[in-house]
DRENDRENSE-190012 format. One line per field, with one value per residue: x, y, z of N, C-alpha, C in turn; residue number from 1; residue in one letter. Coordinates in steps of 0.02 Angstrom, whole numbers. Layout:
// residues N
n.xx: (X,...);
n.yy: (Y,...);
n.zz: (Z,...);
ca.xx: (X,...);
ca.yy: (Y,...);
ca.zz: (Z,...);
c.xx: (X,...);
c.yy: (Y,...);
c.zz: (Z,...);
gumi: (NUM,...);
vexkol: (A,...);
***
This chain:
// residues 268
n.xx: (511,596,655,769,804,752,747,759,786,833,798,754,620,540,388,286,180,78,60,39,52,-3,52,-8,2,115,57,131,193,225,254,227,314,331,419,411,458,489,359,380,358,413,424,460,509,645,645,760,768,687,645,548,426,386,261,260,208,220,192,124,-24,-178,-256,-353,-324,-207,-234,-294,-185,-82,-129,-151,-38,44,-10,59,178,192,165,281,390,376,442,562,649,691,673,782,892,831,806,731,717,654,559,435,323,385,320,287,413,403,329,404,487,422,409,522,647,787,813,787,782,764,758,736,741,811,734,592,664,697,561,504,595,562,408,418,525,635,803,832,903,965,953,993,1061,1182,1194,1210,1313,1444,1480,1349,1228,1091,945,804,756,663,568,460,325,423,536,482,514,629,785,889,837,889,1030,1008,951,1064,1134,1063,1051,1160,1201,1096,1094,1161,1012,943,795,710,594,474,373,270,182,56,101,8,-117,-281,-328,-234,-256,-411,-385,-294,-198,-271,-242,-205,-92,-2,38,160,266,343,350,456,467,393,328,294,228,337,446,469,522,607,714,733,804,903,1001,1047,963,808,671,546,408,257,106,-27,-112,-165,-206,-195,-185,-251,-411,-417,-336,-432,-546,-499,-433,-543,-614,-516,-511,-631,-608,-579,-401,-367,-471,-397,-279,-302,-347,-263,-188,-267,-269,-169,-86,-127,10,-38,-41,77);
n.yy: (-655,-690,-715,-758,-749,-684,-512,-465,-558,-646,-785,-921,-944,-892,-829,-811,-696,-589,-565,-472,-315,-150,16,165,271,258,162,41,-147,-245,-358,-435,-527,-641,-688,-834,-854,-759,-679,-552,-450,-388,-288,-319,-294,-178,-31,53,193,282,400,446,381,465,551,751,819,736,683,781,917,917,1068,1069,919,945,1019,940,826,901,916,786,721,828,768,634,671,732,628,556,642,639,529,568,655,767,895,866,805,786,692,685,559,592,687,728,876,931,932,850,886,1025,1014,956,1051,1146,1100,1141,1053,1034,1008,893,895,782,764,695,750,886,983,949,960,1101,1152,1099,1184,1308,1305,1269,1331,1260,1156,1079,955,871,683,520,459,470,602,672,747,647,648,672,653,597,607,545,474,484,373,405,314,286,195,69,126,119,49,-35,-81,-125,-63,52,60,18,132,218,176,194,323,360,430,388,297,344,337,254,287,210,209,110,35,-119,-237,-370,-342,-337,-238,-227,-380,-367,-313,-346,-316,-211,-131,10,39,-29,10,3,38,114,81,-11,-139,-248,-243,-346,-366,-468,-483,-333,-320,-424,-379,-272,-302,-384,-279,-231,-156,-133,-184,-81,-48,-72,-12,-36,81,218,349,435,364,248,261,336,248,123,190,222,86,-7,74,92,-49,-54,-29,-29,-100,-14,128,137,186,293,377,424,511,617,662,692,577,593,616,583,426,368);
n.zz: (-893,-752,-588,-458,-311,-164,-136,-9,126,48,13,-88,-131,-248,-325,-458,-440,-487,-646,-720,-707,-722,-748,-671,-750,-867,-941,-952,-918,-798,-709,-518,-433,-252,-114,-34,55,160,109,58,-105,-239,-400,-565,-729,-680,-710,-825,-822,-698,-712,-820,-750,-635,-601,-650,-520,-431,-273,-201,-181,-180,-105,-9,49,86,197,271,285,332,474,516,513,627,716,722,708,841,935,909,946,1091,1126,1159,1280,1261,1118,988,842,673,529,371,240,70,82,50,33,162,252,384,439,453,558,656,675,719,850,886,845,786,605,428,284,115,-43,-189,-331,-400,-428,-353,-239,-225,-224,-98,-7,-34,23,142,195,226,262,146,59,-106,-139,-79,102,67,37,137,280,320,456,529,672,678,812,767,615,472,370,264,175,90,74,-12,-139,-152,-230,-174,-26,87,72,90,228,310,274,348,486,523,555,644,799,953,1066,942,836,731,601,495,373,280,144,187,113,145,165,203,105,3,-26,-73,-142,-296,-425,-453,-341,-235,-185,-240,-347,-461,-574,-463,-368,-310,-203,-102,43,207,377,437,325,337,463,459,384,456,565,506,485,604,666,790,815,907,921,829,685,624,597,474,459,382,240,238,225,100,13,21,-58,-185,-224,-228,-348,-431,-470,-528,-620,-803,-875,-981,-955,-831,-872,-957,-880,-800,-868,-857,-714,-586,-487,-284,-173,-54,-46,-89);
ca.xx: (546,595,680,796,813,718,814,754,772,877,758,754,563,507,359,234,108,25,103,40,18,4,90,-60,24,110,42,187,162,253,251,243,350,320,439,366,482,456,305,375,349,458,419,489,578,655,654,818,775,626,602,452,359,356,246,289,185,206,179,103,-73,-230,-255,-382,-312,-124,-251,-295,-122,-33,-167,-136,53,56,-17,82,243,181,181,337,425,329,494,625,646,686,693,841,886,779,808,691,720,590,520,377,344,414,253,310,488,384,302,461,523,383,402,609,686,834,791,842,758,794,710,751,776,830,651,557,692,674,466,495,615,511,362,431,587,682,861,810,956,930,970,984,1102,1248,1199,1215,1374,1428,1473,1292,1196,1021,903,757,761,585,551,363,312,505,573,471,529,691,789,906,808,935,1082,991,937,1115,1154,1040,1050,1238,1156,1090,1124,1149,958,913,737,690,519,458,287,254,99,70,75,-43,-169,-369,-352,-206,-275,-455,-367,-243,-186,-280,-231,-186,-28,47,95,212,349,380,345,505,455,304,338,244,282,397,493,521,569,681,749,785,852,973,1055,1053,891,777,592,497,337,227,34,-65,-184,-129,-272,-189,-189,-315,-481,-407,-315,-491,-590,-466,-414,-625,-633,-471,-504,-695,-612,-547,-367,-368,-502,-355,-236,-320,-390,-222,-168,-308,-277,-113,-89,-90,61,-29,-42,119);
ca.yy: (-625,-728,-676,-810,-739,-618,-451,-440,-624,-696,-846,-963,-967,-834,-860,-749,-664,-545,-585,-410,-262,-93,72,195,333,265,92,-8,-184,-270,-413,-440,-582,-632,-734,-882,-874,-673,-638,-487,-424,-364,-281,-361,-280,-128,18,61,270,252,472,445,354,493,632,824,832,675,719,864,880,1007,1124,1035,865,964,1039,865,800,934,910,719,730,846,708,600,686,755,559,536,699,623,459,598,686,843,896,837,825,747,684,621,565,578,733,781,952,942,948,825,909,1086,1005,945,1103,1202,1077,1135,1021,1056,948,917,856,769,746,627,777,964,999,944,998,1174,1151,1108,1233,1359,1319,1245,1378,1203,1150,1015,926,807,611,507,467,497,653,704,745,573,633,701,602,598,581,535,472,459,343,395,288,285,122,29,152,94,-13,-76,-37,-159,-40,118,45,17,194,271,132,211,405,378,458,369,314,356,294,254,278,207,198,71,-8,-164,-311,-452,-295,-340,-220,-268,-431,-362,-227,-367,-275,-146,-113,92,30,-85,79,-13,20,153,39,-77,-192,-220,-268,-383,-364,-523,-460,-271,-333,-463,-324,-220,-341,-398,-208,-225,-145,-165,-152,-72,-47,-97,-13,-62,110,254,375,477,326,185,284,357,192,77,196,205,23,-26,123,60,-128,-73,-5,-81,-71,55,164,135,232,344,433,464,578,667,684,673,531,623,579,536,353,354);
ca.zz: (-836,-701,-535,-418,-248,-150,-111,71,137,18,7,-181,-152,-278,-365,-492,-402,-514,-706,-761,-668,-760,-729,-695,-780,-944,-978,-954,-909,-754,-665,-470,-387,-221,-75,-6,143,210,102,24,-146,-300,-452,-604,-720,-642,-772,-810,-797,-679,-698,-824,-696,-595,-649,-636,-476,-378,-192,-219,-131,-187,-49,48,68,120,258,326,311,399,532,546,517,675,795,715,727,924,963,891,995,1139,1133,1191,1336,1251,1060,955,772,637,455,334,176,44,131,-4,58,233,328,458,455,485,639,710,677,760,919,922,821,714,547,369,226,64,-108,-253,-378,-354,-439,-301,-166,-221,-195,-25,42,-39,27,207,218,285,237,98,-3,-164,-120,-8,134,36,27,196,291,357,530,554,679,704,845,721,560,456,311,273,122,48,74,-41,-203,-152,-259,-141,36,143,102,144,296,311,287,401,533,550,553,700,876,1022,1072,909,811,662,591,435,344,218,99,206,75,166,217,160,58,-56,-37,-114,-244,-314,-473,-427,-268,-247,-157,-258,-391,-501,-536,-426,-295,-311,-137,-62,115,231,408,440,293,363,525,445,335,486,609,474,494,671,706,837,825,970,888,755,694,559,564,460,438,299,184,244,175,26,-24,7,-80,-244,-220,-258,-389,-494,-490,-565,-684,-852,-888,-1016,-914,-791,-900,-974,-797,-767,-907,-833,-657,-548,-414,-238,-142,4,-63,-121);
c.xx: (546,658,699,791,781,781,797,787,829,853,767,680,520,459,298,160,45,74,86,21,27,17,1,-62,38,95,78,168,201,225,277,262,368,369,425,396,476,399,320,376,412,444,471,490,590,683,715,833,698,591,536,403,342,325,246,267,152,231,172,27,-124,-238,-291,-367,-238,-144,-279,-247,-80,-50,-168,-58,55,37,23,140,243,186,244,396,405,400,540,609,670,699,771,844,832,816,762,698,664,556,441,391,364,384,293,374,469,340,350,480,482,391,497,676,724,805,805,818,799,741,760,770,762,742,601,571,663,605,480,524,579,449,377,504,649,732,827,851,934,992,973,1044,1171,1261,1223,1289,1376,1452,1414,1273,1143,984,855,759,706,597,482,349,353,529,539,469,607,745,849,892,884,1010,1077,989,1018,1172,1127,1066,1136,1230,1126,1130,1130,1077,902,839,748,618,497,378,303,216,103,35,15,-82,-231,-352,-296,-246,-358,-408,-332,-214,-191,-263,-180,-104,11,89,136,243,388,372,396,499,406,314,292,279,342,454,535,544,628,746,793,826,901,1020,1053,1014,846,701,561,436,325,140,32,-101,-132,-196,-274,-206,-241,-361,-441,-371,-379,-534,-541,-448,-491,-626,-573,-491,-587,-696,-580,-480,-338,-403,-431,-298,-259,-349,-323,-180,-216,-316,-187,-116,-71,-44,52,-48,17,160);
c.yy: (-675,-675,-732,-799,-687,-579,-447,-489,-671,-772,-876,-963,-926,-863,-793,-741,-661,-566,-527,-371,-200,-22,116,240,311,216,40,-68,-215,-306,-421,-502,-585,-684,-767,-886,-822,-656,-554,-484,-397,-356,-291,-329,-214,-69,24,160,253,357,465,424,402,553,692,824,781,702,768,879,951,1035,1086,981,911,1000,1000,840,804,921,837,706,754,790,689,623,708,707,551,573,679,549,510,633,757,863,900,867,771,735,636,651,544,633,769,862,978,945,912,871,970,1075,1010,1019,1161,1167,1096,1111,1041,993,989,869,821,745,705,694,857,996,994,958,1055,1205,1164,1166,1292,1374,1301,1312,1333,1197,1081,982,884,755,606,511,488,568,715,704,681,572,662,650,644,569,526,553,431,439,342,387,305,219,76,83,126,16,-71,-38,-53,-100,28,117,35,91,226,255,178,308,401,392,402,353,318,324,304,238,271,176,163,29,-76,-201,-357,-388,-324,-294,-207,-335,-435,-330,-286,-325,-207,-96,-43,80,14,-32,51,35,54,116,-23,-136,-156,-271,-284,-353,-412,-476,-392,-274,-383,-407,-293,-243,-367,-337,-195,-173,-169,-145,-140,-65,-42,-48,-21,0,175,289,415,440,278,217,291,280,147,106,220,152,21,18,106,-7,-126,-52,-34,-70,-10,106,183,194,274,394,455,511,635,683,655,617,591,604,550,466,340,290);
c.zz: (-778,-646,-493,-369,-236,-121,-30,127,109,-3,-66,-197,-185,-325,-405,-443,-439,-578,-741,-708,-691,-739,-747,-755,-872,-977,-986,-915,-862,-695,-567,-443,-299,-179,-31,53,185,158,67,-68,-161,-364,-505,-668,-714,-700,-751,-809,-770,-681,-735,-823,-651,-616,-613,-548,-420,-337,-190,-177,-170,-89,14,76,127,178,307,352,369,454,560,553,590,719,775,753,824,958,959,954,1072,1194,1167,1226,1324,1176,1038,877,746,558,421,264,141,73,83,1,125,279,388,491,485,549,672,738,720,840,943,922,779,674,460,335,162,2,-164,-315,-342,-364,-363,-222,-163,-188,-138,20,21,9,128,248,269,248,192,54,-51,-145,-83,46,113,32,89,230,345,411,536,580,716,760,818,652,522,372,298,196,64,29,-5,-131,-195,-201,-228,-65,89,149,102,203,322,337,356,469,559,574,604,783,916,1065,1023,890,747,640,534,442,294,202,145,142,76,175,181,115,7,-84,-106,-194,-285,-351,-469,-376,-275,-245,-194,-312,-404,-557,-485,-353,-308,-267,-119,-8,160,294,418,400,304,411,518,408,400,533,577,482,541,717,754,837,903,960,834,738,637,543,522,416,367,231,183,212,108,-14,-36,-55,-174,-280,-278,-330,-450,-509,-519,-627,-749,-854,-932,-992,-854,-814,-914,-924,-785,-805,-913,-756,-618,-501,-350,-214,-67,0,-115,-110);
gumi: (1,2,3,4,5,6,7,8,9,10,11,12,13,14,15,16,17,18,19,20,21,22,23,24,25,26,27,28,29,30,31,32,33,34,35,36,37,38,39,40,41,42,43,44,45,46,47,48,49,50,51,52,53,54,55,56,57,58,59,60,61,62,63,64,65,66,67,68,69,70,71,72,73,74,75,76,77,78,79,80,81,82,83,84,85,86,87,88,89,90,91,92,93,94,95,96,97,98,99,100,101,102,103,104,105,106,107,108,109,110,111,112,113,114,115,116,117,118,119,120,121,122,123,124,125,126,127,128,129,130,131,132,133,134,135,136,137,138,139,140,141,142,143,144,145,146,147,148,149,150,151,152,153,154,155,156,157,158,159,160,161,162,163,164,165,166,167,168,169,170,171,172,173,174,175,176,177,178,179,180,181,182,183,184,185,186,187,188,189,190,191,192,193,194,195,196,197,198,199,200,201,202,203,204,205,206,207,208,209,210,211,212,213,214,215,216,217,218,219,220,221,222,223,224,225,226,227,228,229,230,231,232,233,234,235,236,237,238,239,240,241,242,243,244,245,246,247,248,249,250,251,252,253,254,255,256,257,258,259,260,261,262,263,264,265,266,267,268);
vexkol: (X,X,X,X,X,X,X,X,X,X,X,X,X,X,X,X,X,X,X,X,X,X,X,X,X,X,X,X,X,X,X,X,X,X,X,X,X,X,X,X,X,X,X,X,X,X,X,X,X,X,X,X,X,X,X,X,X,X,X,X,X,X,X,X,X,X,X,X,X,X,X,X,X,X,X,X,X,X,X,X,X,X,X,X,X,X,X,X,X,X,X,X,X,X,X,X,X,X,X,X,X,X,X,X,X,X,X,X,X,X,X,X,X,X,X,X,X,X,X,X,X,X,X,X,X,X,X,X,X,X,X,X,X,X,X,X,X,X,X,X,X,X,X,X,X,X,X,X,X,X,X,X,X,X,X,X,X,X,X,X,X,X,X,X,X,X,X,X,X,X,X,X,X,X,X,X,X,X,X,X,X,X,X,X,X,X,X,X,X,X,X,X,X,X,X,X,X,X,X,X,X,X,X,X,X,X,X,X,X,X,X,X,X,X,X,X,X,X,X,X,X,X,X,X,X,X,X,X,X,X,X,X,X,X,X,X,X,X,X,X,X,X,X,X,X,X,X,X,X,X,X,X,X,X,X,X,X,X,X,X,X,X,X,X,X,X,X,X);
***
């Protein structure tokens, strides 16, 4: 497998990272390629039906974690509502179960989800009672424009991110934001996990974005970064302490734990 150009960058300087990296779930074997000129990541080669990588109950949460979440989601999202001077609309695609979308929505926001299949739409408006559609921007009516539009650990399942970003980037209001979460690449603790590393989730992780590379990404679609953070309390513990706990484990130990336990989705 080889790979010529990076998708973010466009750069020639692609080179093998990782030359195996293993699907937790069904054992499949894929290679990470990395661009020497933005630093981002690309899994190598890109299933051509990527559904049974995802299993029945990805982003799904047991009871007690989905009672931390919600409870860190709300700051989160209370910061976020904190940028406008009076509630607006919202859209986020990728919405798991809508927690953030049911903050917005408790602070006044109209908002409007979206899921990757009707399966997992249905979950959410069930359990959120929110408007939830399946796909992405296409899916939405293309005069809708958004105040706030959330990418929370989406982008990098994406197999072409640049012409989502594309889409949305046009979905916004007047003012608008855009808020995305994603695995930082260079972080210590990719750097420790290599292979292992919780984040890296091949293949459903198509790009693994450094910053340089997501700010090159978004300033190519005529984005503008106003802020950057590195902390993200939902995922930092639970990723370190899975990261250490996969990479002690063998590869086959690796597989076989997971036809016994689900991945949560908050390290998705």
């Amino acid at each position: 497998m080889t790979t010529t150009a990076c998708a973010i960058c466009s750069g020639n300087g692609m080179h093998l990272r990782y030359p195996e990296a293993i699907d937790y779930l069904t054992g499949d074997r894929f290679e990470v390629w990395t661009c020497t000129v933005c630093g981002s990541g690309r899994t190598e080669p890109v299933p051509g039906n990527l559904h049974r990588h995802y299993p029945p109950r990805y982003r799904q949460y047991h009871l007690a974690i989905k009672w931390i979440l919600q409870l860190l989601y709300h700051h989160r999202v209370k910061r976020w509502a904190r940028l406008f001077s009076r509630p607006g609309t919202a859209f986020e695609m990728g919405c798991g179960d809508a927690m953030m979308l049911a903050s917005l929505s408790r602070l006044g926001w109209q908002v409007l989800g979206s899921e990757r299949t009707e399966e997992s739409a249905a979950a959410a408006r069930m359990k959120s009672g929110l408007p939830i559609v399946v796909g992405g921007p296409e899916a939405i009516d293309p005069t809708a424009r958004f105040d706030l539009i959330v990418l929370n650990q989406v982008l990098e399942h994406l197999d072409a991110p640049g012409a989502v970003i594309t889409q949305l980037a046009g979905m916004l209001a007047p003012g608008g934001k855009l808020v995305i979460d994603v695995p930082n690449f260079a972080s210590w603790q990719s750097l420790f996990g290599g292979t292992g590393w919780f984040h890296l989730d091949v293949p459903r992780h198509l790009h693994h974005f450094t910053r340089p590379s997501l700010t090159l990404l978004l300033r190519r679609h005529g984005l503008k970064v106003t802020a950057v953070s590195y902390v993200s309390p939902e995922h930092d513990v639970f990723g370190w302490v899975q990261s250490i706990l996969k990479s002690a484990r063998s590869p086959d130990q690796q597989v076989d734990s997971a036809a016994h336990a689900h991945r949560p989705a908050s390290a998705s």
